[in-house]
C-alpha positions, 0 to 999 in steps of 0.5 A, a space after each residue: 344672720 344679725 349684724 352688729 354695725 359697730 362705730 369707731 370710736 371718735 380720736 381727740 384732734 389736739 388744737 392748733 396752739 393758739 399763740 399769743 401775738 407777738 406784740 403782746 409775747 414781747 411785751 410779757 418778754 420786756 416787763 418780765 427782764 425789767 423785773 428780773 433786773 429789779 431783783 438783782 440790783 435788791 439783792 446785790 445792793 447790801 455787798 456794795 454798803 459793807 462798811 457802813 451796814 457793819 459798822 452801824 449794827 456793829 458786826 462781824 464780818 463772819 456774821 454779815 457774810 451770812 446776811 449777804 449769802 445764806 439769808 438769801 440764796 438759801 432761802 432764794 434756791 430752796 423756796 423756788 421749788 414749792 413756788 415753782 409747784 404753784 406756777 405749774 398748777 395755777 396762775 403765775 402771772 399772779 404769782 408773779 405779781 405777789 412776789 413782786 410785792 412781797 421783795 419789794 416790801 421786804 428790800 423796803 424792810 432792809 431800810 428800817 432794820 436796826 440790828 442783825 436779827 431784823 436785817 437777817 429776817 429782811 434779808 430771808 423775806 427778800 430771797 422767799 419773795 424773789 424765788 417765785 420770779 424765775 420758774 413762773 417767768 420761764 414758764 410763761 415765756 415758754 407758752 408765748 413762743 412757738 419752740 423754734 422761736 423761744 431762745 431769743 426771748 428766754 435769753 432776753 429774759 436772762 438779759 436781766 439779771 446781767 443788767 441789774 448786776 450791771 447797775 448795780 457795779 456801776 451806781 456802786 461806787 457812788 452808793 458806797 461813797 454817800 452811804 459813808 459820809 452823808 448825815 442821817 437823815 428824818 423821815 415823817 413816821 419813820 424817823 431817823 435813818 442812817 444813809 445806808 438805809 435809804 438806799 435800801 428804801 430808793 431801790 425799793 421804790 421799782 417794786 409798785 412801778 413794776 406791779 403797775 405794769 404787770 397789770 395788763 399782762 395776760 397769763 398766756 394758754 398752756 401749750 401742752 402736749 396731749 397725754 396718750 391713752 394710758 399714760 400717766 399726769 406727768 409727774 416731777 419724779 416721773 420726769 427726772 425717772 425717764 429724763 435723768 440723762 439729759 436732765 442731768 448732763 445739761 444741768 451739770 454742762 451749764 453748772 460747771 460753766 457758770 463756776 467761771 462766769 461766777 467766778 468773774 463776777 465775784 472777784 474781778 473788782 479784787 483782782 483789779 484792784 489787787 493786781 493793777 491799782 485801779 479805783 474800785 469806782 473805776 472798776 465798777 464803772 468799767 466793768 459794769 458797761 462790759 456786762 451791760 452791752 457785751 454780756 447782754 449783747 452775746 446774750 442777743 446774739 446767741 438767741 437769734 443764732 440758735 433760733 436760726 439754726 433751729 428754724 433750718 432744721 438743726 434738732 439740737 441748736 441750742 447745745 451747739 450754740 452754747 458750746 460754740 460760745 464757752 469754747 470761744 471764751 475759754 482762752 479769754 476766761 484764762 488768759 485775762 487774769 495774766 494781761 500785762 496791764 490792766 487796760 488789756 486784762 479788761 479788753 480779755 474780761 470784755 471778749 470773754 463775757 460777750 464769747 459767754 453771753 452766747 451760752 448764758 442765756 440758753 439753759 432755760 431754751 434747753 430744759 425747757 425743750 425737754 420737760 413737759 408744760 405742766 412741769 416747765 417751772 418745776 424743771 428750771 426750779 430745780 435746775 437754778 437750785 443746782 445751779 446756784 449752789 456749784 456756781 456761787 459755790 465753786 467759783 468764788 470759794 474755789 478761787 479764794 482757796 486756790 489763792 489763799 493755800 496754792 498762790 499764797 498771795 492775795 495779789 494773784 487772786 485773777 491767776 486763781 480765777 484762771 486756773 478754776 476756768 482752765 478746769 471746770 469750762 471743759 468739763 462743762 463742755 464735755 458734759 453739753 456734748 454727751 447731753 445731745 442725743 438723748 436732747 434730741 430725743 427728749 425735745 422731739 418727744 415734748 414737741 410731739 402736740 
């Protein structure tokens, strides 16, 4: 009788993840948070030369409300998901050397507007340009670390937005100050510039510095989860079909608690101000050096916290970690507006924004542990939309209708910034907490490699 050998068919073995050195994985990690602080000092420079940028165009406050937030956070939230479908499919590091470019040029551009059309259009180029950063960012920082060791260096990459809002109030006082009274001044073949305008050509300058030093940054290997046979090219709809709970929880969780941290940045030089008397370059001297060492240093520490608990078998360190830290601030976002003075009302902003750098830097670790390789930029995309739009939305208008219809008094605008805190920082928590068990299974399936 014939017998017919038959040979198993040979199994595909994934590759070992071929790590870059940790060297060259920092080094990406630095160049990538120095450019993300470039971006924030850009876009925050024009609400620090309000006066003089009004009265030279000769606008309305109406209209230079829309130079300062629709121009670019539109623009900013809703180009980054095409970008981020760019990162996912190509190399971001050129992506990223393109954006870099292009805000650079149009922050520049700001510099040479001469009405509120040109500077309107500047201010759209500088959000498209800016966009490209973050999701491509994310994505490479997510390819250079192993999992258990990715939230240090996501959250030093968060590091930089803290530090360019951080510059940004500090040197703040003095922009404003030179951008009033100093003469304008000539350029060779530019011509006449108004002080404001040179500002905006100073804070630009960064931008071929930092496209310099990308030059040597390699686009690290994808390390990407092997597809099972019969399964499908992940997808982003596909994603958001099988992860919708988790996905949706955390983004929610941090959403919400960002409204308060939003709503610290926006209005604390007011309440400072309004309710104990201080200088506006005081304020923006002192609370400019809280956000530059007790954000950036809570930040750290909520790194290197989740990562050791991961390493010790904690499957959903990173929501424990940021749970810890935004209980741990709650009584300070409250409590800081109804300080005696204002010496003590800083020392509560100084506790609660450290107590909050624990949480601050770990929604990128979080959603980056769920969603697969080649939809990583896609994901964070999504979420910084999500983000932006309660956060910068919620936090500074919930606090001004609070004041203006509730408070009736503009001297409480801090009790407002409480009161948002009180309610939306424990909603946030809740939401973290019912995040964890389908993180768990989320995370443990993409780690599967």
């Amino acid at each position: 009788m014939d017998q017919t050998v038959r040979h198993a068919e040979p199994v595909a073995v994934p590759e070992a993840p071929d790590w870059p050195s940790s060297r060259r994985a920092w080094a990406t990690v630095l160049i990538l948070m120095a450019a993300y602080a470039v971006a924030f000092v850009d876009r925050q420079i024009l609400t620090l030369l309000v006066e003089p940028v009004r009265r030279d165009l000769n606008i309305t406050d109406t209209q230079f409300s829309l130079l300062s937030g629709l121009a670019f956070t539109l623009f900013y939230t809703v180009m980054g998901i095409p970008f981020a479908w760019v990162a996912d499919r190509s190399s971001r590091r050129r992506l990223i050397v393109i954006s870099i470019a292009f805000w650079s040029a149009m922050t520049a551009a700001c510099g040479m507007a001469n009405s509120f059309l040109t500077l309107f259009l500047a201010r759209i180029g500088v959000g498209v340009g800016e966009a490209g950063l973050s999701p491509a960012a994310y994505s490479m920082i997510a390819d250079s670390f192993p999992p258990a060791r990715r939230a240090r260096p996501l959250g030093v990459y968060a590091i930089g937005s803290i530090m360019g809002v951080g510059l940004a109030l500090i040197i703040g006082g003095a922009v404003i100050q030179w951008a009033i009274s100093a003469p304008p001044v000539a350029l060779p073949l530019i011509g006449e510039l108004k002080s404001w305008q040179l500002a905006f050509l100073m804070v630009s300058l960064p931008g071929p510095i930092l496209l310099l030093a990308m030059w040597p940054v390699k686009e690290p290997k994808r390390q990407e989860r092997p597809v099972a046979a019969g399964e499908a090219a992940p997808s982003l709809v596909a994603f958001l079909r099988r992860r919708w709970l988790p996905f949706t929880l955390l983004s929610l969780g941090y959403s919400l608690i960002g409204v308060s941290v939003a709503a610290y940045l926006t209005w604390t030089p007011a309440f400072m101000v309004r309710a104990h008397g201080w200088q506006m370059s005081h304020v923006g001297a002192v609370y400019g050096m809280i956000l530059l060492v007790f954000s950036t240093g809570g930040i750290l520490l909520g790194g290197w916290w989740s990562d050791h608990m991961a390493t010790r078998g904690a499957k959903d360190a990173v929501l424990r970690v940021a749970m810890a830290g935004s209980v741990l601030a709650l009584p300070f976002a409250v409590g800081a507006p109804f300080a005696p003075d204002g010496t003590w009302a800083m020392v509560g902003i100084a506790a609660m924004c450290f107590t909050f750098g624990l949480t601050q830097g770990l929604p990128a670790p979080s959603l980056q542990a769920i969603a697969p390789n080649r939809l990583r930029a896609r994901v964070m995309a999504l979420y910084l939309l999500i983000g932006n739009l309660i956060a910068f939305t919620v936090g500074p208008t919930g606090v001004a209708l609070i004041s203006d219809y509730w408070l009736k008094d503009p001297v409480r605008i801090g009790e407002a910034v409480g009161i948002v805190s009180a309610i939306v920082v424990p909603l946030g928590l809740l939401s973290l907490f019912a995040a964890r068990k389908s993180f768990i299974e989320a995370s443990e399936y993409e780690a599967r490699a």
